[in-house]
Every structure is written in structure tokens, then in C-alpha cells.
C-alpha positions in Angstrom: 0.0 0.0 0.0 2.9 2.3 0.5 4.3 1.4 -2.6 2.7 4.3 -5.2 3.1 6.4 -2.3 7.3 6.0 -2.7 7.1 6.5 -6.1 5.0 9.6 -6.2 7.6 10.9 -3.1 10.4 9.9 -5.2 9.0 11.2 -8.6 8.9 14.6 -6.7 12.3 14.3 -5.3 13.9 13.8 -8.7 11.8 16.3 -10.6 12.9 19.1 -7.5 16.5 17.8 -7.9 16.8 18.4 -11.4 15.0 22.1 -10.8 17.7 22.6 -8.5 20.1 22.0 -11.4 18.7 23.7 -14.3 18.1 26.8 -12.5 20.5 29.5 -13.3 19.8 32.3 -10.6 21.5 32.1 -7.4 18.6 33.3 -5.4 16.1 30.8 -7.0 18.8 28.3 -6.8 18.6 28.7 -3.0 15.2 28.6 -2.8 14.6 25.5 -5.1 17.1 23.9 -3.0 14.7 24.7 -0.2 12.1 23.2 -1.9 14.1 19.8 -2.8 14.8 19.7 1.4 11.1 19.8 1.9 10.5 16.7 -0.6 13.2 15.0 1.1 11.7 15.3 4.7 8.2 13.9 3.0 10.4 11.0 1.3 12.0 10.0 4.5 8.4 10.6 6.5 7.3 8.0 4.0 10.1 5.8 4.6 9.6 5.9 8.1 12.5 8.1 9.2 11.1 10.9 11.2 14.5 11.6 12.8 15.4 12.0 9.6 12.9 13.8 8.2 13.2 16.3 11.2 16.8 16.5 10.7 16.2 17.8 6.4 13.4 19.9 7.5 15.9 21.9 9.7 19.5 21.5 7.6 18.6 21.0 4.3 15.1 22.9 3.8 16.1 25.8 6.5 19.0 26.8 7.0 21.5 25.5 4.2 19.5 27.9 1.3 19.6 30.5 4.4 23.0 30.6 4.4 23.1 30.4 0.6 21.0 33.4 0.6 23.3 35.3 3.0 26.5 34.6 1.2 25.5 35.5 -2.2 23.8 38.9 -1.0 27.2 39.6 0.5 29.1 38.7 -2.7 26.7 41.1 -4.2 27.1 43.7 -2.4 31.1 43.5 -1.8 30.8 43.6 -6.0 28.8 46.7 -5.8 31.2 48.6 -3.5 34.0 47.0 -5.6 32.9 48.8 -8.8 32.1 52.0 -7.0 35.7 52.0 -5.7 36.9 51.1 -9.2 35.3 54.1 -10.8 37.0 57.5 -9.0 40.3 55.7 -10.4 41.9 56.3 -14.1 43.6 52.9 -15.7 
């Protein structure tokens, strides 16, 4: 009885997965990665790993595309100022 219920969990896993890849944006990456943790969690629910499941929910659906979130606005901005120290200078 659990049977179509793996498949449909793990049809969603792979179609998030690959998302994950084919997205080019940085921010959306982070986000569909976020998404992909949350499809985990409900594949390892299924399987009957709610330690598990708990675990993804907090690492993998929380706070990994947090910190992915965090470090690219930093980049960002240390690019910005970058090119606005860049400008006042002749080559």
C-alpha cells in the first residue's frame, strides 16, 4: 500500500532535484534547493525516518539555502562597492 506512495515521493524528489540544477539564478537556486529539502523530509516521512525527516526539514530545507541566501547577498554587495571604488580611479 505504501508502494505508489514512494514513487509519487520519489518522482517529486527527482523532478525538484533536477530544478535545482537547471536553475541558473543564485537566489532561485537557493530557494529551489529549499524546496528539494522539503521533498526529502516527505520521502524519508514516507520511509519511516522521522528523525530523519526532522533532521532535512531543519538543515537542508532551513537553513542550508539561508546561508546560501546570506552569502550570495554579500558577494553582491562587496561587488557593488568593488565597482564604485573602481570608478573614481583612471587605468
Amino acid at each position: 500500500m505504501d508502494d505508489p506512495l514512494i514513487v509519487v515521493a520519489l518522482l517529486l524528489v527527482a523532478a525538484s532535484a533536477t530544478a535545482a540544477v537547471a536553475v541558473r539564478d543564485p537566489v532561485r537556486q537557493a530557494l529551489v534547493l529549499s524546496v528539494l529539502g522539503i521533498t526529502l523530509a516527505v520521502l524519508f516521512t514516507v520511509m519511516q525516518a522521522p528523525d530523519v525527516a526532522l533532521s532535512q526539514l531543519a538543515v537542508g530545507a532551513a537553513l542550508t539555502p539561508l546561508l546560501l541566501l546570506l552569502s550570495v547577498r554579500k558577494v553582491g554587495r562587496r561587488a557593488r562597492q568593488g565597482n564604485r571604488k573602481g570608478k573614481g580611479k583612471a587605468p
